[in-house]
C-alpha positions in Angstrom: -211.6 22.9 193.7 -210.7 24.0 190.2 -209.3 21.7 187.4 -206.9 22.5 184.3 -206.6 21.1 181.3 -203.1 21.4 179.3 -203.7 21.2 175.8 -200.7 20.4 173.6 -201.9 20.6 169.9 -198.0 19.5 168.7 -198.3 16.3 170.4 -202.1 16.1 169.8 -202.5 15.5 173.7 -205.2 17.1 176.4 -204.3 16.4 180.4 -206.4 17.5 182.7 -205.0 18.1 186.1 -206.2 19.3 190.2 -205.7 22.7 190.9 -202.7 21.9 193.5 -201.0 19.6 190.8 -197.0 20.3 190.9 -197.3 20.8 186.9 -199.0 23.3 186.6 -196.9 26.8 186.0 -197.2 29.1 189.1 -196.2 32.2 186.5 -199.2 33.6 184.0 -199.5 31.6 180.8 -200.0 32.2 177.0 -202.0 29.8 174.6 -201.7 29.9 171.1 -203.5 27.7 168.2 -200.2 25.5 167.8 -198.4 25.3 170.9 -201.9 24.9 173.1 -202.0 26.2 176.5 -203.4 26.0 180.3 -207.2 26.5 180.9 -209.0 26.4 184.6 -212.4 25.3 185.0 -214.4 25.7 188.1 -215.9 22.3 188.2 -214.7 18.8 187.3 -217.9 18.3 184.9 -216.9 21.1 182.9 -213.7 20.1 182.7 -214.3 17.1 181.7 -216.9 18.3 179.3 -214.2 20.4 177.6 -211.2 18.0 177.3 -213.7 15.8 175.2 -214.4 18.9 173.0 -210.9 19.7 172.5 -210.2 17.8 169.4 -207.3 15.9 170.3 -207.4 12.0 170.1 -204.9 11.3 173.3 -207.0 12.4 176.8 -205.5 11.6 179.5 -205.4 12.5 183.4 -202.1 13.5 185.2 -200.1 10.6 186.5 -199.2 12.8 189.4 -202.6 14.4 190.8 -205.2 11.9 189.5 -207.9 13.9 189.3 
């Protein structure tokens, strides 16, 4: 199972979310510096790993998938 993490640098917020979660965009998606963006890991260690090195001070897990 893979796992995302949406990164919004505006609202200084990382989410990370199960690969079949309803929030995640079914269309390809951009990231930029300001805006953030979707990234998949394979694993939920990495995942994990990586929202604690994103920066941001809220990290939370989606209300809707509970990964």
């Amino acid at each position: 199972m893979n796992y995302w993490i949406h990164v919004k640098n505006s609202l200084d917020q990382a989410m990370l979310h199960r690969e079949r979660c309803i929030e995640i965009p079914s269309t390809s998606m951009r990231s930029d510096f300001w805006e953030g963006g979707w990234f998949e890991y394979s694993d939920r260690e990495t995942a994990l790993d990586e929202l604690e090195n994103t920066g941001l001070n809220q990290l939370v897990h989606c209300p809707i998938c509970k990964p």
